[in-house]
PAZAPA-4460 file (N, C-alpha, C; in steps of 0.05 Angstrom, whole numbers, plus 32768, in hexadecimal, padded with zeros to 4 digits):
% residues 243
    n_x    n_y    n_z   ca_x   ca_y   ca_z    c_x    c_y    c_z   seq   type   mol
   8090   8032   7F15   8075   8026   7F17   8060   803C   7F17     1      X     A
   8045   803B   7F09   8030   8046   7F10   802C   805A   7F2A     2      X     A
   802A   8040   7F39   802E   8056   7F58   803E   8069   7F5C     3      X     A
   804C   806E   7F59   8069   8080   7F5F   8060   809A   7F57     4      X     A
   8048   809C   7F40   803D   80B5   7F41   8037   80C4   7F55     5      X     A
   8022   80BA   7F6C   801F   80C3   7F88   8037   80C9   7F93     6      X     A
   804F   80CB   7F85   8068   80D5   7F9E   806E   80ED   7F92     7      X     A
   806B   80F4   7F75   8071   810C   7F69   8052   8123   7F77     8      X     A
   8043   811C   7F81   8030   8139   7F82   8039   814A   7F95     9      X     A
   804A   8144   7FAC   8053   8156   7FB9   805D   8173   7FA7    10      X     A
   8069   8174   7F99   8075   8187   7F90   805C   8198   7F6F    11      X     A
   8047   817F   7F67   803F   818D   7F57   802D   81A2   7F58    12      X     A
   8015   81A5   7F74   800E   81C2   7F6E   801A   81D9   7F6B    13      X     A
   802D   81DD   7F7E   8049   81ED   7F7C   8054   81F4   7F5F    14      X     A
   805E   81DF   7F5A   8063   81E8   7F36   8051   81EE   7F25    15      X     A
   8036   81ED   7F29   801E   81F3   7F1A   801C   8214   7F1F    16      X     A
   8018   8217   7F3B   8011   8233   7F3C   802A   8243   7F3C    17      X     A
   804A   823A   7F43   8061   824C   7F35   805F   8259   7F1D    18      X     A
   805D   8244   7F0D   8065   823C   7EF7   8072   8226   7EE7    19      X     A
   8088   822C   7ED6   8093   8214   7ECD   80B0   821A   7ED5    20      X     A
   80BA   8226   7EE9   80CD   822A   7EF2   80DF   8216   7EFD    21      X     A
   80F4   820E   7F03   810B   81F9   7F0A   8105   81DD   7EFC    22      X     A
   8100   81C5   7F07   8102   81B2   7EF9   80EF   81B1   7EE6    23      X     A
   80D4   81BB   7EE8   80BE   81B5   7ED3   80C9   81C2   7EBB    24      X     A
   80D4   81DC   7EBB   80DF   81E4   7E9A   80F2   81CA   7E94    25      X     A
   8108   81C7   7EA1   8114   81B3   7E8F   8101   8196   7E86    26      X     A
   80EE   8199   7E94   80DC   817D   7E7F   80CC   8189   7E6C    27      X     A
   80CC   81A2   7E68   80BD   81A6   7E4E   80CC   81A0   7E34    28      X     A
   80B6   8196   7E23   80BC   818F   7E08   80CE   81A7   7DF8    29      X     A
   80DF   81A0   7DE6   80EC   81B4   7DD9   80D5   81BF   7DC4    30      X     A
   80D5   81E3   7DC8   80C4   81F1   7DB5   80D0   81E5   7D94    31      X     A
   80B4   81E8   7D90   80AC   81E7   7D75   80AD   8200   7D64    32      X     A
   80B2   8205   7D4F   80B1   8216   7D3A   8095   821C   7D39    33      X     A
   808C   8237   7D39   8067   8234   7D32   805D   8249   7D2C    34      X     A
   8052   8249   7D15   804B   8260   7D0B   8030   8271   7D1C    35      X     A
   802F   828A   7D12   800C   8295   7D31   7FF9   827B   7D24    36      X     A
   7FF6   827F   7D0C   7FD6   8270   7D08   7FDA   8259   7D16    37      X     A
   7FED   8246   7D13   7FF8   822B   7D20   7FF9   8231   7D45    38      X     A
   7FF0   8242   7D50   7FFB   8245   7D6A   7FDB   823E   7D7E    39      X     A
   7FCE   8248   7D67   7FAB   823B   7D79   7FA8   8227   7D76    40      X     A
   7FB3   8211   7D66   7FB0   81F6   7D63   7FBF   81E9   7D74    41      X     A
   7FDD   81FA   7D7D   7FF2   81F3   7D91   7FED   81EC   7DAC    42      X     A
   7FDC   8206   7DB3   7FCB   820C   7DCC   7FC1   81FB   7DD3    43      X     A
   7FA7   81EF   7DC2   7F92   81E9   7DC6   7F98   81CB   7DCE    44      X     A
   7FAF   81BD   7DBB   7FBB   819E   7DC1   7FBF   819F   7DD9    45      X     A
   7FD8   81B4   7DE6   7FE4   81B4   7DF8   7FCC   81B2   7E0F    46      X     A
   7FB5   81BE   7E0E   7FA3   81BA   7E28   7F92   81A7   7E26    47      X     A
   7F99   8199   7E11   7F7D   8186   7E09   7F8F   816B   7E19    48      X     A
   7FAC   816C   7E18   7FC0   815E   7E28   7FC0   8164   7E42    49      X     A
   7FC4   8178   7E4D   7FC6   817A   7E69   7FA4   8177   7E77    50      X     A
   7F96   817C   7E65   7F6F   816F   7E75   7F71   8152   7E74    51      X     A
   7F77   8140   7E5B   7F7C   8127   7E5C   7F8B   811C   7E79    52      X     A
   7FA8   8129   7E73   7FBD   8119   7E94   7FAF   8127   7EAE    53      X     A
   7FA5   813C   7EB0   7F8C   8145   7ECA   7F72   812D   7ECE    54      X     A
   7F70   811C   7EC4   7F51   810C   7EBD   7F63   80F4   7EC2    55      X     A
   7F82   80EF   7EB4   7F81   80D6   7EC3   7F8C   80DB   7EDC    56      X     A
   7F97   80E8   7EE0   7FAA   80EF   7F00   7F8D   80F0   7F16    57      X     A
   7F79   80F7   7F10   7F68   80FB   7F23   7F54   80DF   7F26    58      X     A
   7F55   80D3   7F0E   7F45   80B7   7F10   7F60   80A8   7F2C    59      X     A
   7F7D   80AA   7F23   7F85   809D   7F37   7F81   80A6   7F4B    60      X     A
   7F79   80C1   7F4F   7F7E   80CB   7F69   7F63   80C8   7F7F    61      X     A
   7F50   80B3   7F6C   7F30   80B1   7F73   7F2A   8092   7F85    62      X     A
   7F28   8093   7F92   7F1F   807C   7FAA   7F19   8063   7F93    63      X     A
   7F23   804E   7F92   7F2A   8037   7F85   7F0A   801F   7F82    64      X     A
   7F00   8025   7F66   7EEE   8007   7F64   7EF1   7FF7   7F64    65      X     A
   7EDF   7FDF   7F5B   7EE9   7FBD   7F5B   7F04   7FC1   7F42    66      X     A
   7F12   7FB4   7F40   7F2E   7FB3   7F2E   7F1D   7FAA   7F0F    67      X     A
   7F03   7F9E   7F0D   7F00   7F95   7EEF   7EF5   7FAD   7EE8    68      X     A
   7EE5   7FC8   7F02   7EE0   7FD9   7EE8   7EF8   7FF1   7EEA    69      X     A
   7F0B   7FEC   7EF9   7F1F   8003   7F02   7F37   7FF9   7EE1    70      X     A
   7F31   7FDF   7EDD   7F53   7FDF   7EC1   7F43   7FEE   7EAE    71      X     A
   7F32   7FE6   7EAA   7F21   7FF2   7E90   7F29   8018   7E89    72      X     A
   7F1E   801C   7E9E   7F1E   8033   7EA5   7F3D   8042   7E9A    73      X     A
   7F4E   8036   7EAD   7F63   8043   7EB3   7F76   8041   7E9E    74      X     A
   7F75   8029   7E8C   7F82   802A   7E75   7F75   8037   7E62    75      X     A
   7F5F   803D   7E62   7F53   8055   7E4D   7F55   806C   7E52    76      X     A
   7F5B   8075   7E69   7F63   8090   7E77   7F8C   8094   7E69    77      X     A
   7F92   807B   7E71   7FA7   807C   7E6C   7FB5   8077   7E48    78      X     A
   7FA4   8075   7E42   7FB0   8075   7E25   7FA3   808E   7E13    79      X     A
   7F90   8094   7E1E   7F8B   80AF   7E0E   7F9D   80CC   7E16    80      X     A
   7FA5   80C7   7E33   7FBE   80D1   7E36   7FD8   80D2   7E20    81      X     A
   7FDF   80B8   7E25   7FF5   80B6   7E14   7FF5   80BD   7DF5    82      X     A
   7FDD   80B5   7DEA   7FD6   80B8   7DCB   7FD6   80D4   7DC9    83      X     A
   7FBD   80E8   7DD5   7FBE   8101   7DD1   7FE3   810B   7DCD    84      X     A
   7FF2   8101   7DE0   8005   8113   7DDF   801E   8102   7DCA    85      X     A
   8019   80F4   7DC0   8020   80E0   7DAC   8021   80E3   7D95    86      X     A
   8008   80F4   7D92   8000   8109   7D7D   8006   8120   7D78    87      X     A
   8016   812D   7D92   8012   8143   7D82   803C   8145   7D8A    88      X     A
   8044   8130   7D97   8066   8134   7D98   806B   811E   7D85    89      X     A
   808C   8118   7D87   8096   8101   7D7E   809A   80F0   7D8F    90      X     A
   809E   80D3   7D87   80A2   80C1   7DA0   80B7   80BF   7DB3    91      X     A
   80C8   80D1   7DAA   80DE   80DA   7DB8   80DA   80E2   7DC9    92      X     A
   80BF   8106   7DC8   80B6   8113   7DE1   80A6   8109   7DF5    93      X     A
   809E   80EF   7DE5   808A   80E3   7DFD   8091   80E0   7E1D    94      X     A
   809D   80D2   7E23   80A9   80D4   7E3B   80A6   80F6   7E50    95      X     A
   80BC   8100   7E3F   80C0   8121   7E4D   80AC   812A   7E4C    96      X     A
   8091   8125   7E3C   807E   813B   7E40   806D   8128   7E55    97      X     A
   8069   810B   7E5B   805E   80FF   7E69   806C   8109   7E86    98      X     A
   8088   8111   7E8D   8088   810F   7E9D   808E   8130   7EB2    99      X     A
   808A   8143   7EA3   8080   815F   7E9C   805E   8160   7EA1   100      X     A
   8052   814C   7E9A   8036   8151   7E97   802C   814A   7EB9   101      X     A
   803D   8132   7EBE   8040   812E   7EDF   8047   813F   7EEE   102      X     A
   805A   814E   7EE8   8066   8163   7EFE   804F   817D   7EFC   103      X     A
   8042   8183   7EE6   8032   8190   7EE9   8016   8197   7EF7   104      X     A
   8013   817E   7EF2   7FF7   817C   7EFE   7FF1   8188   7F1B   105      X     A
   7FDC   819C   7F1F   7FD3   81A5   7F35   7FC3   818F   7F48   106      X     A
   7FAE   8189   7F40   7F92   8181   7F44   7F96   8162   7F57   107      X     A
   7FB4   815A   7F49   7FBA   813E   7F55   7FC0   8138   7F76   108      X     A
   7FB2   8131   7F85   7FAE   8127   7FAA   7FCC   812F   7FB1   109      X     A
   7FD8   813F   7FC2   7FF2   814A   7FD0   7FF5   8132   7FEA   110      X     A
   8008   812A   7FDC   800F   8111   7FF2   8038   811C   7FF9   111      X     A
   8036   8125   8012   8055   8125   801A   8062   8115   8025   112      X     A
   8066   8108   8016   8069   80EB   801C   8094   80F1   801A   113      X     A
   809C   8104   8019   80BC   8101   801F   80C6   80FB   7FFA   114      X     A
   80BE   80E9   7FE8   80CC   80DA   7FD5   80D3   80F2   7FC3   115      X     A
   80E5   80E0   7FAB   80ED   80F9   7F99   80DD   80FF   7F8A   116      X     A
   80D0   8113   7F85   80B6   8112   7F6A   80CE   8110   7F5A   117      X     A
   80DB   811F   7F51   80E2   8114   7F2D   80ED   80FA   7F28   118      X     A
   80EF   80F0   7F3B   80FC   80CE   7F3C   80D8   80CE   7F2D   119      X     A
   80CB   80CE   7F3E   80B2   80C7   7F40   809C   80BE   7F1C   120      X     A
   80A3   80E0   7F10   8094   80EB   7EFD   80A4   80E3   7EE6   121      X     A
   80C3   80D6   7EE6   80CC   80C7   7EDA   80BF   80B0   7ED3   122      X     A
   80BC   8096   7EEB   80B3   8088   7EEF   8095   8080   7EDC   123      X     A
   8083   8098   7EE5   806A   809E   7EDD   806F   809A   7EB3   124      X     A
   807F   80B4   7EB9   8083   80B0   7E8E   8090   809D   7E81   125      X     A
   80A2   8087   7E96   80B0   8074   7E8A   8099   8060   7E7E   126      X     A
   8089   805B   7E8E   807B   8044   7E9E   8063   8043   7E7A   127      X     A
   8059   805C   7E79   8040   8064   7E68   8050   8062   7E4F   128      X     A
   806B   806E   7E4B   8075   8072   7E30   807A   8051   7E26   129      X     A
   8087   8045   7E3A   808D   8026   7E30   8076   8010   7E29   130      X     A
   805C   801D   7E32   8041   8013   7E38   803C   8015   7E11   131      X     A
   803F   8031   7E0C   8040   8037   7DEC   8051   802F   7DDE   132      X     A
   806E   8032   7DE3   807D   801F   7DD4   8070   7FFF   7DD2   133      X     A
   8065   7FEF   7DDF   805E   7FD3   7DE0   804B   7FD6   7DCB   134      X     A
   802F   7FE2   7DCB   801D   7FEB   7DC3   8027   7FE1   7DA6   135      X     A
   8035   7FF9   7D9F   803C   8006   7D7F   8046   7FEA   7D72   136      X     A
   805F   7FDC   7D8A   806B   7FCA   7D7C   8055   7FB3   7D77   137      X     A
   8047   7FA3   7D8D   8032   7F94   7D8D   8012   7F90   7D89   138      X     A
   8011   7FA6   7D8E   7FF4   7FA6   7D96   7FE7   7FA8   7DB0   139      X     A
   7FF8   7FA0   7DC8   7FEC   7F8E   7DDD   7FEE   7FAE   7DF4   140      X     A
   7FD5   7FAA   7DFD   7FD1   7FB6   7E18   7FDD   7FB9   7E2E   141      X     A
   7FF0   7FA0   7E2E   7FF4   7F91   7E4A   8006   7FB4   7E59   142      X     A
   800F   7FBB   7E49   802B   7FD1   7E5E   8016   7FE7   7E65   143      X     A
   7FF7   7FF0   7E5F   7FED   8000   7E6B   7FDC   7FEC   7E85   144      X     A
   7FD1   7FD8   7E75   7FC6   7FC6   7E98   7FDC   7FC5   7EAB   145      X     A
   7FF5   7FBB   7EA7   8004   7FBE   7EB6   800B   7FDE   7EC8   146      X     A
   8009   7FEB   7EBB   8005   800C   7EC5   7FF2   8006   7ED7   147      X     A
   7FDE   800C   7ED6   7FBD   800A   7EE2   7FCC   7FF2   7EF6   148      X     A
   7FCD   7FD2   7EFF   7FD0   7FC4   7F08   7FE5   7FCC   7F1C   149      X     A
   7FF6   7FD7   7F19   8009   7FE1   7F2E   8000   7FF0   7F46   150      X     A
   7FF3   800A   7F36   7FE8   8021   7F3C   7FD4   8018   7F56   151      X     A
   7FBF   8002   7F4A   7FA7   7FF5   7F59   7FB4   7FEE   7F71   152      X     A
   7FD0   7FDD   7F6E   7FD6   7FC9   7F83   7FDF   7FE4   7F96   153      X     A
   7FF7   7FEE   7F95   7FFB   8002   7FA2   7FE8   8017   7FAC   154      X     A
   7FD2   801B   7FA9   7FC0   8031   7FB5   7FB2   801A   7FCB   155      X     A
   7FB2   7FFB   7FC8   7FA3   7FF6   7FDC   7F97   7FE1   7FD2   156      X     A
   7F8C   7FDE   7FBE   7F7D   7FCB   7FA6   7F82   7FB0   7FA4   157      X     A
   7F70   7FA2   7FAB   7F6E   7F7B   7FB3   7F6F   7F70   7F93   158      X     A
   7F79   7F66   7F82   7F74   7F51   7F6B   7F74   7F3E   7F6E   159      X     A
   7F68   7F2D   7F6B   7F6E   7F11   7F6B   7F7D   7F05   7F57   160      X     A
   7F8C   7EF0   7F60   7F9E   7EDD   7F48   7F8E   7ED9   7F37   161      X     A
   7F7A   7ECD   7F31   7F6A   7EBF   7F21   7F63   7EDC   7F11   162      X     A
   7F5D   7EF2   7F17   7F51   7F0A   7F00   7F5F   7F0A   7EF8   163      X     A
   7F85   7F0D   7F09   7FA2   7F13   7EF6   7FA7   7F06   7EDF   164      X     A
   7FA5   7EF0   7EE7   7FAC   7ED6   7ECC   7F90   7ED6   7EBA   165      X     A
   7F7B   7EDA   7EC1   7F61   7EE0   7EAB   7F6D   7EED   7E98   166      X     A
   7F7B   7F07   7E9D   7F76   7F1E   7E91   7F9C   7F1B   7E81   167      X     A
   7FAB   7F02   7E85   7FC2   7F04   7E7A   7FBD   7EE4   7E65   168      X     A
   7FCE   7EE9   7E4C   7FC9   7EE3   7E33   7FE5   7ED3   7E3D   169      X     A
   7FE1   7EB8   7E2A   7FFE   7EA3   7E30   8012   7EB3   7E17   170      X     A
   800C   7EC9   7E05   8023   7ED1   7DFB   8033   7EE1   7E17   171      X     A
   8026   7EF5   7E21   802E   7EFD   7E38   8040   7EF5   7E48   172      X     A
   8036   7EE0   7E54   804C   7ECB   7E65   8060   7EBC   7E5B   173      X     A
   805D   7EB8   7E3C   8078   7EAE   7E2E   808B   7EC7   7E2F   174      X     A
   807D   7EDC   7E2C   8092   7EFD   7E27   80A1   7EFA   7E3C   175      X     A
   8097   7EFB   7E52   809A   7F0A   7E6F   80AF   7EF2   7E78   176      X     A
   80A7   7ED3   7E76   80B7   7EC5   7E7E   80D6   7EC7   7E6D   177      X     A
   80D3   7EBD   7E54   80E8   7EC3   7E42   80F8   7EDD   7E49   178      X     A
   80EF   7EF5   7E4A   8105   7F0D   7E50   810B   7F02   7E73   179      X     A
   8100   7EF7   7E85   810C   7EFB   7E9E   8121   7EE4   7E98   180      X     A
   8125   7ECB   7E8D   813A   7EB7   7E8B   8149   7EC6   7E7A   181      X     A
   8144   7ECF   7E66   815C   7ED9   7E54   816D   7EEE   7E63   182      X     A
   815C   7EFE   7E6F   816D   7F10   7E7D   818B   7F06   7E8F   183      X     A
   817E   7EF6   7E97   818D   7EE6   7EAD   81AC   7EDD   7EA4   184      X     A
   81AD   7EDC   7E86   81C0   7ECF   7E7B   81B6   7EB7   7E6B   185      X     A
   81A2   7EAA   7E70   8198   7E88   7E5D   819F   7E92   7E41   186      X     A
   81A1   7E7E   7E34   81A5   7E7A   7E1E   8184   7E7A   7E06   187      X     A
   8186   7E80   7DF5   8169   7E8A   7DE6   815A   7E6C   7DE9   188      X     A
   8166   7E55   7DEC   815E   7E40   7DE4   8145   7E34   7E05   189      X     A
   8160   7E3F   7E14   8155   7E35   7E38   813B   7E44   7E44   190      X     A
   8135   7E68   7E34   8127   7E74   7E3C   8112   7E73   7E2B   191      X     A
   8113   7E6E   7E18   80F5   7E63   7E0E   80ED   7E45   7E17   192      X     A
   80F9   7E34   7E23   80FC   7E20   7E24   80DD   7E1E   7E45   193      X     A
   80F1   7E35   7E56   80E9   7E3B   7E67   80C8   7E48   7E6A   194      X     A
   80CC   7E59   7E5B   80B8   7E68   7E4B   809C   7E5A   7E43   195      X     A
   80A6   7E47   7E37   808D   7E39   7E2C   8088   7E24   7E41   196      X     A
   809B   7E24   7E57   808E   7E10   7E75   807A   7E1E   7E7F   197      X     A
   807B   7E39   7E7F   8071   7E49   7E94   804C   7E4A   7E89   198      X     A
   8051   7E51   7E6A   803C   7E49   7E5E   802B   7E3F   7E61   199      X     A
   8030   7E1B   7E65   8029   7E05   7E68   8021   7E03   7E7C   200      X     A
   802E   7E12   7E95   801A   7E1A   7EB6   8007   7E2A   7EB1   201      X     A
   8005   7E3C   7EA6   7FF1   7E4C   7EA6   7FE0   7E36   7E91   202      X     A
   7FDD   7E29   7E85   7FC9   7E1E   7E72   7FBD   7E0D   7E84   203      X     A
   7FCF   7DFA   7E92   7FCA   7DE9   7EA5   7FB2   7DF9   7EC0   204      X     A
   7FC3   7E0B   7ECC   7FB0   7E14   7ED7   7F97   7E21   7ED7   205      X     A
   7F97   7E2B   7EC0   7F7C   7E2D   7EB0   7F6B   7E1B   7EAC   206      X     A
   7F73   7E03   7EA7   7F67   7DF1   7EA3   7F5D   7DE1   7EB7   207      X     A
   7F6A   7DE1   7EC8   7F65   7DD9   7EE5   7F4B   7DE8   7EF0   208      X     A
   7F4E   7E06   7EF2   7F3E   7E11   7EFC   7F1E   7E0D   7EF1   209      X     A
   7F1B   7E08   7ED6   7F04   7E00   7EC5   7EF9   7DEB   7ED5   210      X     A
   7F0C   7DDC   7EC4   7EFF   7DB9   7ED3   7EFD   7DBD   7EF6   211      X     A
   7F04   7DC9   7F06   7EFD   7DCF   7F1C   7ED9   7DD4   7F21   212      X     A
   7ED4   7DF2   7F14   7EBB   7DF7   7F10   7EA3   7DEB   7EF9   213      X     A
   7EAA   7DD6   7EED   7E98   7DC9   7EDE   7E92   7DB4   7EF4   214      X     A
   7EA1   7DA6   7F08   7E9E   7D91   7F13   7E8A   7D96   7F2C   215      X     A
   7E8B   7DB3   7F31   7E7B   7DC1   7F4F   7E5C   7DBA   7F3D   216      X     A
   7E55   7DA7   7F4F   7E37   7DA6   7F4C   7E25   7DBA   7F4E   217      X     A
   7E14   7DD8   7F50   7E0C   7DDE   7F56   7DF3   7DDB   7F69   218      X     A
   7DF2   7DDC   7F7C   7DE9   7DDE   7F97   7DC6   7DE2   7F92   219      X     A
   7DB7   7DF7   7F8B   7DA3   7E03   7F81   7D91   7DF3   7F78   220      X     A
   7D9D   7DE7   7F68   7D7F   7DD6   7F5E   7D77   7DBC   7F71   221      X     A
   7D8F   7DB6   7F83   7D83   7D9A   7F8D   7D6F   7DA8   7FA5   222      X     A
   7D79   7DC8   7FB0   7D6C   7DCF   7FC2   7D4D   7DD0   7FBA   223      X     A
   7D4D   7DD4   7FA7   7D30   7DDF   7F9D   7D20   7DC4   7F9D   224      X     A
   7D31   7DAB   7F91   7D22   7D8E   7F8D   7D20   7D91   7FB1   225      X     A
   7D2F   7D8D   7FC8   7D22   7D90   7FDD   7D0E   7DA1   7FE5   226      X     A
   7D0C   7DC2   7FDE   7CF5   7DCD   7FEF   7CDF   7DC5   7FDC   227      X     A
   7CDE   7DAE   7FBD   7CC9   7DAA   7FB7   7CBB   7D99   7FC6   228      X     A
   7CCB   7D7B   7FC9   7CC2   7D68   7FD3   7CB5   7D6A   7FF7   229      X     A
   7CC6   7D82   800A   7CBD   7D8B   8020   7C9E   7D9F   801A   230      X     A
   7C9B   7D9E   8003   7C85   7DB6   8002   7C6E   7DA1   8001   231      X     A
   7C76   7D8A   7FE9   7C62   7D70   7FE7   7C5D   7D63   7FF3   232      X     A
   7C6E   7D5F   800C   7C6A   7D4E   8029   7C55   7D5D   803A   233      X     A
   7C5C   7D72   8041   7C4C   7D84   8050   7C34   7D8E   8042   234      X     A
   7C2E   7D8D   8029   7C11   7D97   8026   7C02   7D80   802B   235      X     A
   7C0E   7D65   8024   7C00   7D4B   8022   7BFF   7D46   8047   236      X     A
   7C0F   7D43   8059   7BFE   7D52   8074   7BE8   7D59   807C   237      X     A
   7BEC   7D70   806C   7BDC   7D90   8078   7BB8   7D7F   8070   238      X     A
   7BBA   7D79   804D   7B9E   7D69   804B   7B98   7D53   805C   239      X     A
   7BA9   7D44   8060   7B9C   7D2A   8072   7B9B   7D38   8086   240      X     A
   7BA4   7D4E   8097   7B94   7D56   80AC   7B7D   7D68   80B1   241      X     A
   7B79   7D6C   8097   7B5D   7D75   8099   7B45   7D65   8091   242      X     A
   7B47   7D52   8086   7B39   7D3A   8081   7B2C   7D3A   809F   243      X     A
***
């Protein structure tokens, strides 16, 4: 999960100011062939990557806003991450250098919190790389919100149901439902079957919730027809007692 990042910083200023000594060398990417001229271009990726994962590691590491402007955010933090380094490895390296780029980081809040960081920074590059696999295959955002959404809940972060389901698409919940029954053993027929029930709640309750708020009368205007008619009583008063 997202969160699990905060369990790897124990150990990363340490490895920042060592070096890349014990476990951080073995997450480095396998060298590349590179000629000198090719080696300033090498450089320059390589830090243009590690300022990127410094910018998002520190946005998480930054006292938490309302959640509609914190996804925004955090999935754009988070995918320029992944792209920069998308770009310049194969999708193969993605992962190892995502989770290299975690163990690196200095700058990220030192929480000794006991856990394993490399369980941890695993976790972190699984989470982002599968976020891009979805991406590439679909299109769909959902595995970096989901990143960000974890992240939020675990640092502390209130959502409401109603933003959750705003912000999820009924292909989504056919995915999500369908792989959890299939998993299970159902048969292709029972888990879409299922699938497209779950759908049908979420449409329903969508729909529900509408017709809920079209039916709320708004309050406001009858107040106003009262402080008119109290305003017309009382001036009509005020003249007959000055008469």
């Amino acid at each position: 999960m997202a969160f699990s990042i905060m369990q790897a910083s124990g150990e990363l200023r340490r490895l920042r100011s060592d070096g890349t000594d014990g476990h951080a060398a073995s997450l480095l990417p396998a060298a590349r062939p590179a000629s000198p001229v090719a080696f300033g271009a090498v450089s320059r990726t390589a830090d243009a990557i590690r300022s990127d994962t410094d910018d998002l590691l520190r946005f998480l590491e930054a006292d938490l806003p309302h959640y509609e402007d914190f996804l925004p955010a955090c999935v754009s933090h988070a995918k320029k991450v992944v792209l920069g380094i998308d770009a310049a490895y194969t999708d193969a390296q993605l992962q190892n250098v995502l989770e290299n780029e975690c163990w690196l980081d200095k700058k990220f809040i030192t929480v000794e919190d006991g856990f394993d960081h490399e369980e941890a920074c695993k976790k972190f590059g699984k989470q982002l790389t599968d976020a891009r696999m979805k991406e590439l295959d679909s299109g769909s955002m959902e595995g970096y919100e989901d990143f960000c959404k974890d992240y939020y809940i675990h640092k502390g972060g209130a959502i409401s149901e109603a933003k959750i389901e705003s912000n999820t698409t009924e292909d989504d919940i056919f995915e999500k439902e369908y792989e959890k029954h299939y998993s299970k053993g159902r048969s292709n027929e029972r888990a879409r079957h299922e699938a497209s029930k779950k759908v049908q709640e979420h449409k329903d309750k969508v729909a529900g919730s509408e017709t809920e708020k079209k039916d709320r009368f708004p309050i406001w205007p009858v107040a106003l027809v009262l402080v008119g008619i109290a305003a017309f009583i009382l001036t009509g008063i005020f003249i007959k007692s000055r008469r």
